[in-house]
N, CA and C atoms as a LAMMPS dump frame, in Angstrom:
ITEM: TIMESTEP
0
ITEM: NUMBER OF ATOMS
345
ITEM: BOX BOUNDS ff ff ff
-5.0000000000000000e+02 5.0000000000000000e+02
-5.0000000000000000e+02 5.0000000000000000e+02
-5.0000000000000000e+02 5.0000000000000000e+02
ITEM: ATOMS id mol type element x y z
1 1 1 N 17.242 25.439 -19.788
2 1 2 C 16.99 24.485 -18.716
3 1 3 C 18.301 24.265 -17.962
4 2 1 N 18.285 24.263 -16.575
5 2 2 C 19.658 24.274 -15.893
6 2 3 C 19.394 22.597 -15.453
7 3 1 N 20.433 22.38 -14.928
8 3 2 C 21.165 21.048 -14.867
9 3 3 C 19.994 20.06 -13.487
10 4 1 N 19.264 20.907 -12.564
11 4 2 C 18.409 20.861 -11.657
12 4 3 C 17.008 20.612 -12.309
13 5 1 N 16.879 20.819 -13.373
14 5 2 C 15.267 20.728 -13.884
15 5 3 C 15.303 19.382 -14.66
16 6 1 N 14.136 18.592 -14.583
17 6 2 C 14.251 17.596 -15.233
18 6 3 C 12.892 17.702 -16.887
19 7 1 N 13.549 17.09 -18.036
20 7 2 C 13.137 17.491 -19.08
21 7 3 C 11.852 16.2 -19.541
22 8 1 N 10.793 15.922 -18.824
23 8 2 C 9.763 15.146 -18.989
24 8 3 C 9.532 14.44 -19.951
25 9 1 N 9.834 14.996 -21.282
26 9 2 C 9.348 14.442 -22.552
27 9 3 C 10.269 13.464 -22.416
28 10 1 N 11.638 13.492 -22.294
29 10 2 C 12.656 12.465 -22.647
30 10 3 C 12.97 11.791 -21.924
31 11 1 N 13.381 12.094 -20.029
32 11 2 C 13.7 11.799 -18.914
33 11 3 C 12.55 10.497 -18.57
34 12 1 N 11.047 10.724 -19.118
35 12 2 C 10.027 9.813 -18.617
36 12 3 C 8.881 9.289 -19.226
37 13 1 N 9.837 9.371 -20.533
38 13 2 C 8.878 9.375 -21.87
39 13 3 C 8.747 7.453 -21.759
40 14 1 N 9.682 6.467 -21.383
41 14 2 C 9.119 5.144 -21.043
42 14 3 C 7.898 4.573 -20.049
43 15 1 N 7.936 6.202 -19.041
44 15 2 C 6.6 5.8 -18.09
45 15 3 C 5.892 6.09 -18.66
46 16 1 N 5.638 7.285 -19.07
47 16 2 C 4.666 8.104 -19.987
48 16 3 C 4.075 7.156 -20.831
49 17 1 N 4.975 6.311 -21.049
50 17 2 C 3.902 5.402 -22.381
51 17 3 C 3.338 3.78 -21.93
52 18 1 N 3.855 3.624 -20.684
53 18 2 C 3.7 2.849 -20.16
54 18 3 C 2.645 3.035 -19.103
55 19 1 N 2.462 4.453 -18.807
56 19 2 C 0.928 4.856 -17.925
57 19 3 C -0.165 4.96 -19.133
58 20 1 N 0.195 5.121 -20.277
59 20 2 C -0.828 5.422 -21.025
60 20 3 C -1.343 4.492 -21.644
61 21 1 N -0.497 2.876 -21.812
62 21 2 C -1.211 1.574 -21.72
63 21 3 C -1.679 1.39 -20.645
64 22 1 N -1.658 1.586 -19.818
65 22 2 C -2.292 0.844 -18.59
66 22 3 C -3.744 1.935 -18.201
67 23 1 N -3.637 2.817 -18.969
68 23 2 C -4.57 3.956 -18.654
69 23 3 C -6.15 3.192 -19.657
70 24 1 N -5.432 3.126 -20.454
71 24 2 C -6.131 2.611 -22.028
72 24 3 C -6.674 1.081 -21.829
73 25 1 N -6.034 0.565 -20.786
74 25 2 C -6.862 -1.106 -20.901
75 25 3 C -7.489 -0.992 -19.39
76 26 1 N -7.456 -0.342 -18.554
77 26 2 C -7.909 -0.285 -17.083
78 26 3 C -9.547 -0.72 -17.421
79 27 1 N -9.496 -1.897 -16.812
80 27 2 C -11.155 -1.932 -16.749
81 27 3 C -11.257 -2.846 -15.102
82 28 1 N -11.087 -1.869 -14.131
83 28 2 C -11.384 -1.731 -12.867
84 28 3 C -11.949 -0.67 -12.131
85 29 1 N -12.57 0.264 -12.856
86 29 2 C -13.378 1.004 -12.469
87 29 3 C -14.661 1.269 -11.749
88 30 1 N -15.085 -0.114 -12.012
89 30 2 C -15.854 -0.574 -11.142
90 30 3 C -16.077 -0.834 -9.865
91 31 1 N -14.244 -0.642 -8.863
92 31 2 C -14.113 -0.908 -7.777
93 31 3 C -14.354 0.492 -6.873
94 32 1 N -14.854 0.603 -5.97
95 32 2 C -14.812 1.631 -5.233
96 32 3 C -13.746 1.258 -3.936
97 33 1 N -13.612 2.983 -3.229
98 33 2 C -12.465 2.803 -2.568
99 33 3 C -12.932 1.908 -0.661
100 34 1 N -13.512 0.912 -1.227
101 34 2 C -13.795 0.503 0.144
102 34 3 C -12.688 -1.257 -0.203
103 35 1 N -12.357 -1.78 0.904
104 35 2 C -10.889 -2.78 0.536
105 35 3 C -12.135 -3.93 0.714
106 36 1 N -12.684 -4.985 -0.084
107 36 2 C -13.32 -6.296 -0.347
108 36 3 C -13.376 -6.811 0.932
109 37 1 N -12.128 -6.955 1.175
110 37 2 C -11.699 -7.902 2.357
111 37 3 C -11.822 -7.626 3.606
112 38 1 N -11.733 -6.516 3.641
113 38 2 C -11.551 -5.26 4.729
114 38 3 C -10.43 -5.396 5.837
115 39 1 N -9.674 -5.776 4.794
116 39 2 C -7.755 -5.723 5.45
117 39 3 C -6.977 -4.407 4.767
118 40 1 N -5.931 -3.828 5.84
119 40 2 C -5.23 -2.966 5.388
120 40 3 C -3.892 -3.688 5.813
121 41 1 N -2.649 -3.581 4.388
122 41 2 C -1.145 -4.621 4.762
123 41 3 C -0.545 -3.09 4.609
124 42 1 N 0.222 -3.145 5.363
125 42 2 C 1.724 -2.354 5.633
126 42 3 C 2.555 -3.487 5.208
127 43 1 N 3.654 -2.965 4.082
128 43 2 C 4.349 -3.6 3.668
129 43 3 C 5.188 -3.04 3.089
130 44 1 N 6.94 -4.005 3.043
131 44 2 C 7.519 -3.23 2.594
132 44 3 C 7.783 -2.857 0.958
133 45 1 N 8.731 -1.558 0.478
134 45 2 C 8.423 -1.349 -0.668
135 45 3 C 8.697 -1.803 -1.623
136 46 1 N 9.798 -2.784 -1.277
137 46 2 C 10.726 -3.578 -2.091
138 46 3 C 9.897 -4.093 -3.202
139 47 1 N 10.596 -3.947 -4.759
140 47 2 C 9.563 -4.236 -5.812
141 47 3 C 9.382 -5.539 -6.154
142 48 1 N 10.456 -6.181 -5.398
143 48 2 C 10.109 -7.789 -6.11
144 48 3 C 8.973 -8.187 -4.778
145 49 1 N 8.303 -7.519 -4.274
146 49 2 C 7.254 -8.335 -3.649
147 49 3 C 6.017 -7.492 -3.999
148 50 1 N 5.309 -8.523 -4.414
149 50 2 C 3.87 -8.176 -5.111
150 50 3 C 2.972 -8.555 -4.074
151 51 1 N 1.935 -7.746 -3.288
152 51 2 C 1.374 -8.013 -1.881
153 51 3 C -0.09 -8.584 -2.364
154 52 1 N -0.127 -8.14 -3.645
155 52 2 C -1.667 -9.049 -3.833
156 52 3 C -1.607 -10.579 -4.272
157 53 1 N -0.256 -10.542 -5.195
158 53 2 C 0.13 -11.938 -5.235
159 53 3 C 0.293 -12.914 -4.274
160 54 1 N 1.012 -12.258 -3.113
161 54 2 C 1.4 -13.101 -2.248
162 54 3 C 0.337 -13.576 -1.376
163 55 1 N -0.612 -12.373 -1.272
164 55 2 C -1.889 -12.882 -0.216
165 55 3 C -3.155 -13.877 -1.113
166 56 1 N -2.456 -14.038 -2.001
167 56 2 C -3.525 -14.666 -3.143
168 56 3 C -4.95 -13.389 -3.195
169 57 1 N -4.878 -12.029 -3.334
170 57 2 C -5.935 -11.335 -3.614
171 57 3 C -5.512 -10.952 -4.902
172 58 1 N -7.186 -9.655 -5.407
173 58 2 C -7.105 -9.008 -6.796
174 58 3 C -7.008 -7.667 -6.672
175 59 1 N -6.783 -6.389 -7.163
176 59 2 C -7.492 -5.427 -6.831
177 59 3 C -8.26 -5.155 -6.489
178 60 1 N -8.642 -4.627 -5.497
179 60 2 C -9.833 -3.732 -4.323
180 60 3 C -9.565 -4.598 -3.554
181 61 1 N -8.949 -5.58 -3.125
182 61 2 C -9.48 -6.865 -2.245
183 61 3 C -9.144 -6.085 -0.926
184 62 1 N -7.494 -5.457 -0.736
185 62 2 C -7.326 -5.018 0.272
186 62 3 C -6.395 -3.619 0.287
187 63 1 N -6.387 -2.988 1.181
188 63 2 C -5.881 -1.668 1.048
189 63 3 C -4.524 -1.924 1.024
190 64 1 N -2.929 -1.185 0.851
191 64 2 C -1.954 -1.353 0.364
192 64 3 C -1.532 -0.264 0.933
193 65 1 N -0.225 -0.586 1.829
194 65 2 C 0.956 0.736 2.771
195 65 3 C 1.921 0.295 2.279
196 66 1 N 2.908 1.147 1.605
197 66 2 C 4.048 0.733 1.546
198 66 3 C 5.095 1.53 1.782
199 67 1 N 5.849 1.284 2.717
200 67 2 C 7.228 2.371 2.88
201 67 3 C 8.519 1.022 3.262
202 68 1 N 9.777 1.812 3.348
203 68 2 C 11.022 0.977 3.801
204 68 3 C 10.774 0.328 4.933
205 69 1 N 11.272 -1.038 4.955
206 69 2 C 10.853 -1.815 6.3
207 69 3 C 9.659 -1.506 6.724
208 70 1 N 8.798 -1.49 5.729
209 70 2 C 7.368 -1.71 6.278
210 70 3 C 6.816 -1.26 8.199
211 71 1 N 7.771 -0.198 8.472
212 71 2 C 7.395 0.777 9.072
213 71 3 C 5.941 1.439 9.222
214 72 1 N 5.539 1.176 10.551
215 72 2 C 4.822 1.678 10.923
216 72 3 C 4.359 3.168 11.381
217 73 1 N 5.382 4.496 10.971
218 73 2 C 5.456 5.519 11.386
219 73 3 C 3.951 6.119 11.6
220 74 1 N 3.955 7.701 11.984
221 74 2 C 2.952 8.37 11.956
222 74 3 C 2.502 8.671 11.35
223 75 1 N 2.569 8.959 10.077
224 75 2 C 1.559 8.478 8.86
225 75 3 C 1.013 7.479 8.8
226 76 1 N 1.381 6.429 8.63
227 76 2 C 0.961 5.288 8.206
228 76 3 C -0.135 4.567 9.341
229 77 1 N 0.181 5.085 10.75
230 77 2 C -0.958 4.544 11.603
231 77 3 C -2.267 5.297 11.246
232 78 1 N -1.663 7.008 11.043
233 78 2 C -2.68 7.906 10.895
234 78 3 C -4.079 7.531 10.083
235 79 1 N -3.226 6.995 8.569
236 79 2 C -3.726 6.532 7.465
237 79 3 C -4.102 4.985 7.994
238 80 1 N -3.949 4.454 8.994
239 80 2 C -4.687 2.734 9.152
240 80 3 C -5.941 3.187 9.767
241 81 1 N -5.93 4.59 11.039
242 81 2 C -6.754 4.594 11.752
243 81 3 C -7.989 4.976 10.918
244 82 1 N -7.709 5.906 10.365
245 82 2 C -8.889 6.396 8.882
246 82 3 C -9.193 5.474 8.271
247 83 1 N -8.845 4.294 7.995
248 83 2 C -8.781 3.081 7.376
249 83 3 C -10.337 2.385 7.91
250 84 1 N -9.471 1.825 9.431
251 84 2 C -10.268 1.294 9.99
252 84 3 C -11.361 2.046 10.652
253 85 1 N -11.679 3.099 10.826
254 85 2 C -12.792 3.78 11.063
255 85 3 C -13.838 4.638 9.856
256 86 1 N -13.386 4.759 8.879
257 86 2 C -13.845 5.026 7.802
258 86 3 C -14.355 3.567 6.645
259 87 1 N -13.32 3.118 6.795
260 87 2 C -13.276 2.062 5.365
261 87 3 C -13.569 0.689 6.064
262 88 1 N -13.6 0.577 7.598
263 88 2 C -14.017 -0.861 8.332
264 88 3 C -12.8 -1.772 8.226
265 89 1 N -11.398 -1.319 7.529
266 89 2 C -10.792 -2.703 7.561
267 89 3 C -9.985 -2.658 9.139
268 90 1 N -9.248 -4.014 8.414
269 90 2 C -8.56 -4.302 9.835
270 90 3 C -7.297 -4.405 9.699
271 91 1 N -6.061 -3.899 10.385
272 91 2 C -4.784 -3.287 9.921
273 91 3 C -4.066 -5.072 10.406
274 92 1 N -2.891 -5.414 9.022
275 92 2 C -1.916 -5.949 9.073
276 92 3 C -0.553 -5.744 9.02
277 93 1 N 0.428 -6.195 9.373
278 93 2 C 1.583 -5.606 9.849
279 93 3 C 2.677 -6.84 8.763
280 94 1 N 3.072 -6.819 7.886
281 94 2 C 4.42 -7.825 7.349
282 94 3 C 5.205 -7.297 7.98
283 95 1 N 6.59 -8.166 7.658
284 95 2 C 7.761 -7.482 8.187
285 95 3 C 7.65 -7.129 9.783
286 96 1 N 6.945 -8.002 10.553
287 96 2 C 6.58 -7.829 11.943
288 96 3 C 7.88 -7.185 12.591
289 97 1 N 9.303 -7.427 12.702
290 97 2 C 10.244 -7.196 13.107
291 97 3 C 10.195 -5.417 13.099
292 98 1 N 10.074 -4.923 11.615
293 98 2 C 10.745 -3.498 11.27
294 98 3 C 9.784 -2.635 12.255
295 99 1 N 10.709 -2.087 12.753
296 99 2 C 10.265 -0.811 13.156
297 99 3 C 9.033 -0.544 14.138
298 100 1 N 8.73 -1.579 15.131
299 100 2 C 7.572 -1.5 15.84
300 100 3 C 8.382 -1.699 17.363
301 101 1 N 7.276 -1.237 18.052
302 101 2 C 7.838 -1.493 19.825
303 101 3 C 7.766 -2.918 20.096
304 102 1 N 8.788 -3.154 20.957
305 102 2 C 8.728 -5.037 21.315
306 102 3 C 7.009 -5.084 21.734
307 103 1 N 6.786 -6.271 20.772
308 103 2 C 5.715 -6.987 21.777
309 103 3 C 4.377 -6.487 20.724
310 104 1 N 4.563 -4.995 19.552
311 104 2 C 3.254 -4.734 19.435
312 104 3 C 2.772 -5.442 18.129
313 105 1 N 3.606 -6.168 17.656
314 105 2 C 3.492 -6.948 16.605
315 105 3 C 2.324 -7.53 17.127
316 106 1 N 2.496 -8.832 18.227
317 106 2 C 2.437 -9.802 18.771
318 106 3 C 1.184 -9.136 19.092
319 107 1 N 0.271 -8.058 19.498
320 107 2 C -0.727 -8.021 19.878
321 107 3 C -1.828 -7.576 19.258
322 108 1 N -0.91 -6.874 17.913
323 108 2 C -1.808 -6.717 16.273
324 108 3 C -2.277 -8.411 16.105
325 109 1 N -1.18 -9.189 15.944
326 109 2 C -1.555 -10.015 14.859
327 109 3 C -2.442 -11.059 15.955
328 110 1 N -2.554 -11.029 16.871
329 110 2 C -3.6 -11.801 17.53
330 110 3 C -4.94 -11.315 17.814
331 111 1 N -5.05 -10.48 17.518
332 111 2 C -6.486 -9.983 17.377
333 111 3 C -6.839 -9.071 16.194
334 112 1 N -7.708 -8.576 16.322
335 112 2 C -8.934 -7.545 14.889
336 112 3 C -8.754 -6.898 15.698
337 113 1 N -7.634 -5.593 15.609
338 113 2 C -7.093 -4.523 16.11
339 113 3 C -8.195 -3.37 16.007
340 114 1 N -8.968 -3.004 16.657
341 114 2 C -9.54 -1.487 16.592
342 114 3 C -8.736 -0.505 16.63
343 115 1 N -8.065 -0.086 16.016
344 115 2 C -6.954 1.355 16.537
345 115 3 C -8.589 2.543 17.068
């Protein structure tokens, strides 16, 4: 093994056992991939913010974007527009400041955005 390969068993053997509790008690299977609420949050990735906590939801409630500064790039609209035309929700924006054109915050968050 050269210095470039990473050795799984040992390198990620704490996730590894830590996906395999969470694999083993999952009893949310029941949810399908449509969001409860029919909100989609862009948010950022930072780990001390928990987006279901904060919106007071549970799992499935609402769909979940997360990149740096909660950036809106071309993915992520790509993936709202499929969202909202497939899955019915309606796209939210945190972090209104990061990374958007002046003004488009301001015209998401006042209306039920159809992209």
């Amino acid at each position: 093994m050269n210095s470039h390969e990473l050795d799984f068993d040992n390198e990620f053997a704490d996730i590894l056992v830590g996906n395999e509790r969470y694999a083993s008690n999952f009893n949310e299977s029941e949810l399908t991939g449509v969001a409860r609420e029919g909100l989609a949050v862009v948010t950022c990735m930072d780990s001390r913010i928990d987006p279901l906590a904060l919106l007071g939801m549970l799992p499935g409630d609402v769909k979940i974007l997360r990149n740096a500064g909660a950036r809106v790039t071309e993915d992520v609209l790509r993936t709202l527009v499929l969202a909202n035309h497939l899955l019915g929700v309606t796209p939210s924006v945190d972090h209104a400041a990061h990374g958007l054109p002046d003004g488009f915050s301001r015209g998401v968050r006042g209306s039920r955005c159809n992209l």
